[in-house]
VOMARDO-415633 format. One line per 4 residues: their letters; for each residue x, y, z of C-alpha. Coordinates in Angstrom, 3 decimals, always signed. Example, Ala and Ser with C-alpha at 12.3 -4.5 7.8 and 13.67 -1.06 7.14 Angstrom:
BEGIN
as = +12.300,-4.500,+7.800 ~ +13.670,-1.060,+7.140
This chain:
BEGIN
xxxx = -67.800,-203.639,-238.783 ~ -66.705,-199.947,-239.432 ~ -69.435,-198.038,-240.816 ~ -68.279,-194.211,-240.444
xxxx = -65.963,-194.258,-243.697 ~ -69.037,-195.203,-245.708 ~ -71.714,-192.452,-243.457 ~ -68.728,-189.510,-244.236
xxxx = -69.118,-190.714,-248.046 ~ -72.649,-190.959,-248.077 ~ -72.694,-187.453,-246.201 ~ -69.973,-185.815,-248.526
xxxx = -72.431,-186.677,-251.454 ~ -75.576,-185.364,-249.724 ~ -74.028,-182.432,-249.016 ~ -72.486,-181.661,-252.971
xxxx = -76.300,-182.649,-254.038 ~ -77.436,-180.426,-252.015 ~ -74.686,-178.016,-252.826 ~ -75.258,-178.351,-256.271
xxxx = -78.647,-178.045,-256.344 ~ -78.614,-174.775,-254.311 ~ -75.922,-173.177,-256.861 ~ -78.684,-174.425,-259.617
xxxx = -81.878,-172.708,-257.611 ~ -79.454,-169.442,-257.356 ~ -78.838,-169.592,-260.842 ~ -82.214,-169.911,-262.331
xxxx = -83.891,-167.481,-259.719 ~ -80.900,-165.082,-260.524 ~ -82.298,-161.587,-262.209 ~ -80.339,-161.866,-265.488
């Protein structure tokens, strides 16, 4: 079985989620 194509996947997700949640946080907390 060859798991790393699906752990890059899951990790390239994790990381935009976290990415985009992050650019969100910036956004809101941003003085306007």
């Amino acid at each position: 079985r060859f798991w790393k194509s699906e752990e890059d996947a899951d990790k390239l997700a994790a990381y935009n989620t976290l990415y985009q949640c992050l650019v969100t946080l910036s956004k809101l907390l941003a003085p306007r």
